[in-house]
N, C-alpha and C positions, 0 to 999 in steps of 0.2 A: 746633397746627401751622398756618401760615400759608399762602395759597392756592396760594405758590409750591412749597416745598416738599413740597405734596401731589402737584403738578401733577410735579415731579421724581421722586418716587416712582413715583408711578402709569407713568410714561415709562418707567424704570429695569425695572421688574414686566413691561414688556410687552416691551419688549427682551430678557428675561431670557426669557419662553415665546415669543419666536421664537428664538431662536437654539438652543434645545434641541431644538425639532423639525430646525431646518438643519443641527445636528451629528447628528442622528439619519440623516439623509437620508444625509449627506455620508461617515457611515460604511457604510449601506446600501450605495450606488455600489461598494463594494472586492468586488473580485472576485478569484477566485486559481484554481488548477486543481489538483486534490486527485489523490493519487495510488492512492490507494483507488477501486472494489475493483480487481483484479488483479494475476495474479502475474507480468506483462510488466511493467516502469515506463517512464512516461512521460517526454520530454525535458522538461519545463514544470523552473523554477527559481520558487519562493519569493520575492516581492519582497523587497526589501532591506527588516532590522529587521521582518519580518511573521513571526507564528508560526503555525503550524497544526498542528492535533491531532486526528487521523485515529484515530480506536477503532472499538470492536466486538465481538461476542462470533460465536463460532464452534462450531459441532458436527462433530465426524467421524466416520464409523462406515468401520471398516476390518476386511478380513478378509483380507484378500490374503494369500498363500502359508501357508493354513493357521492365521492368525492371528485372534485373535476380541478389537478394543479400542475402546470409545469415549471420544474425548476430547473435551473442554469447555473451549472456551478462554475465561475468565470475562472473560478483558480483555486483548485487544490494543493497544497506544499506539504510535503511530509520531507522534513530534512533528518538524516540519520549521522550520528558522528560516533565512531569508534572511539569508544572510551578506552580498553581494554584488552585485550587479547578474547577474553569473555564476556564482554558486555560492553553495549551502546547508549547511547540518549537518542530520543525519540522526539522530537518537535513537528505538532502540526498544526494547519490552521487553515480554514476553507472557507470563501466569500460565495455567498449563492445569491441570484434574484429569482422570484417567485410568482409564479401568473396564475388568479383564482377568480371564477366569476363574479366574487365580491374586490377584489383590488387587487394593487400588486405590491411588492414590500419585500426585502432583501437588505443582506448584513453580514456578519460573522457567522459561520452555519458548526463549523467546528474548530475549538481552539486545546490542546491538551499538551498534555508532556506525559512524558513514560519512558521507560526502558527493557529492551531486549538483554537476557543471560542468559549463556550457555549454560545447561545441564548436563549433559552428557554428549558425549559424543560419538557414541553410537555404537555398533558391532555388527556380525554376520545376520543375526538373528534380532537383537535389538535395535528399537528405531532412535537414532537422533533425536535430541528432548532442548527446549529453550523453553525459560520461562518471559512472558510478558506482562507489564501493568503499566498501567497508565492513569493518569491521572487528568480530569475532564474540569476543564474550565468553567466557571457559573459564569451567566453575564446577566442576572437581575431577572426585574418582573418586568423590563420593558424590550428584553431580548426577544428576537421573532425565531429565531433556532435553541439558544443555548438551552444549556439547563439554570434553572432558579438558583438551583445547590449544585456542590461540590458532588463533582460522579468518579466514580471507579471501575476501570475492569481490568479483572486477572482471566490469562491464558496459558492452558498448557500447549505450548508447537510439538508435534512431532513430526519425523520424517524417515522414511524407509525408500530404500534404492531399491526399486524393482529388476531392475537391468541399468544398461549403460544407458539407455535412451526412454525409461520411463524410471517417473520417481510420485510415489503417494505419501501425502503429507493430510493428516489430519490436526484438527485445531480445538480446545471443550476449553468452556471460561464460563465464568460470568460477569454479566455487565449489573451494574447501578448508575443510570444517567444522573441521579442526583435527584428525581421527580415521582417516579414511581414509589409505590410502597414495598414492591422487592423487589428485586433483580432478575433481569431475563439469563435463563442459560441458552449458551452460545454452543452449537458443535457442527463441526463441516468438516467435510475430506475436499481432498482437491487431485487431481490425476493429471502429471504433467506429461508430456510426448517431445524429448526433443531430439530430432531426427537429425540435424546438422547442429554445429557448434554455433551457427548465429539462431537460426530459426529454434522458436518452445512454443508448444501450444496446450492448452491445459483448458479442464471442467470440472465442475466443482458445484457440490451442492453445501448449503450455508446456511441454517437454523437456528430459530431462536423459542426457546418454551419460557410462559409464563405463567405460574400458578391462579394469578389474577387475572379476568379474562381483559383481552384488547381489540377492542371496538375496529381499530382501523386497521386490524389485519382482519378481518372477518368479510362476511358477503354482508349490505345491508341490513340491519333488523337485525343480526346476529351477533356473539362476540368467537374467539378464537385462541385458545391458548398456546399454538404455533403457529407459528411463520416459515413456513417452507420457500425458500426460494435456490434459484439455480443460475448460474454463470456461465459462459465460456469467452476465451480470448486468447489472443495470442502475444510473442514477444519477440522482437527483432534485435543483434545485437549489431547496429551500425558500425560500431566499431570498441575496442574493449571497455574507453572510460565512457561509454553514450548509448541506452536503448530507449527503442521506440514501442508503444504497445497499444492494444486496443481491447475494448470488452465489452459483452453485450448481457445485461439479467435480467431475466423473468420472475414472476412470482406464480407460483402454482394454489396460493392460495383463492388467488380471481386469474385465471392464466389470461385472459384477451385485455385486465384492464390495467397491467402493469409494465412498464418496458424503462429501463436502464444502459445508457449506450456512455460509453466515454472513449478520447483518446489520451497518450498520455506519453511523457518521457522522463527517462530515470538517468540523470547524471551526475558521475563521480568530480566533482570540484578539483579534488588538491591530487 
């Protein structure tokens, strides 16, 4: 091989190990705002052609109105892909197993599609506004989660900057699982805290009222036409395209017989 084309090579070879570190960086830099954990959602939109894949696994122990169940959610997936400049697609789907002093049984626990649009985007004075809906899968009369029928819920997001380092985000909708005979309203605030640019920590209270009363949010012998419950958790950002998080919920309407713990991580794919 002659001196020149060693000299091309050797060029070629060192071109090739910088530019793997500068695409390495250059995908670093991507940053995204994950909607996990909580059960308030945020206005943030999915950049356009960007995917993110938000999982987790979950424990509940429930006893409320006499009931004794723990379920194991093996794998939550909510994948989000930026349709838009303004708007997302929404896919998700959740496997749980279930342990009841009568037996145990587990399956699809949540399957839907839906989508996040921006509304507005906000001002001094005015809060940041996203609409969301979604659309809830039926899986029959011999599904142990789903709904029988076809379900729906609409939300309105808001979001207001408190400061640099706190931001309140309230959430009102309403839900139709597809089984009821009307729909629960939905409204929760959420109060975030984020003190460093990796670390956010946030609480959040999250209700739901029904006109028709609901046995299994009540104390026994009773029924309840809300469900008060409350959250906190927090989120770490490993690094820009990968965060990790965790949450813990209570229910105030039995406070000692309800608990909700999950951990969970939100990552940008492409």
């Amino acid at each position: 091989m002659t001196s020149k084309k060693k000299r091309l090579k050797i060029a070629l070879y060192l071109l090739l190990f910088t530019l793997i570190p500068l695409q390495s960086m250059a995908q670093e830099t991507e940053d995204f705002s994950p909607d996990a954990p909580g059960s308030t959602t945020g206005v943030s939109i999915m950049p356009q052609g960007k995917i993110d894949w938000e999982t987790g696994i979950v424990l509940e122990w429930d006893r409320r109105n006499g009931e004794h169940a723990r379920t194991f959610t093996i794998n939550t997936s909510m994948f989000r892909l930026g349709l838009t400049p303004q708007a997302e697609v929404r896919l998700q789907i959740d496997e749980c197993l279930t342990h009841t002093p009568d037996g145990n049984f587990g399956g699809i626990a949540n399957a839907s599609i839906g989508t996040k649009i921006k509304v507005y985007e906000g001002g001094r004075i005015f809060p940041k506004v996203a609409f969301m809906g979604t659309v809830l899968i039926p899986g029959g009369s011999h599904a142990h989660y789903l709904p029988k029928h076809v379900g729906f819920l609409a939300h309105l997001l808001f979001e207001n900057e408190l400061s640099s380092k706190l931001t309140l985000g309230y959430d009102v909708g309403g839900e139709w699982d597809g089984d009821t005979e009307s729909p629960d309203l939905f409204f929760g605030a959420n109060l975030t805290y984020q003190p460093t640019d990796k670390w956010s920590f946030f609480v959040e209270s999250y209700n739901r009222y029904n006109s028709k009363r609901q046995d299994d949010w009540a104390k026994p012998g009773k029924d309840s036409h809300f469900n008060f419950m409350s959250e906190l958790g927090l989120d770490y950002k490993v690094m820009p395209r990968l965060h990790i998080n965790a949450y813990y919920d209570i229910s105030f309407n039995e406070f000692s017989k309800y608990s909700n713990i999950g951990l969970g991580i939100a990552w940008l794919l492409n």
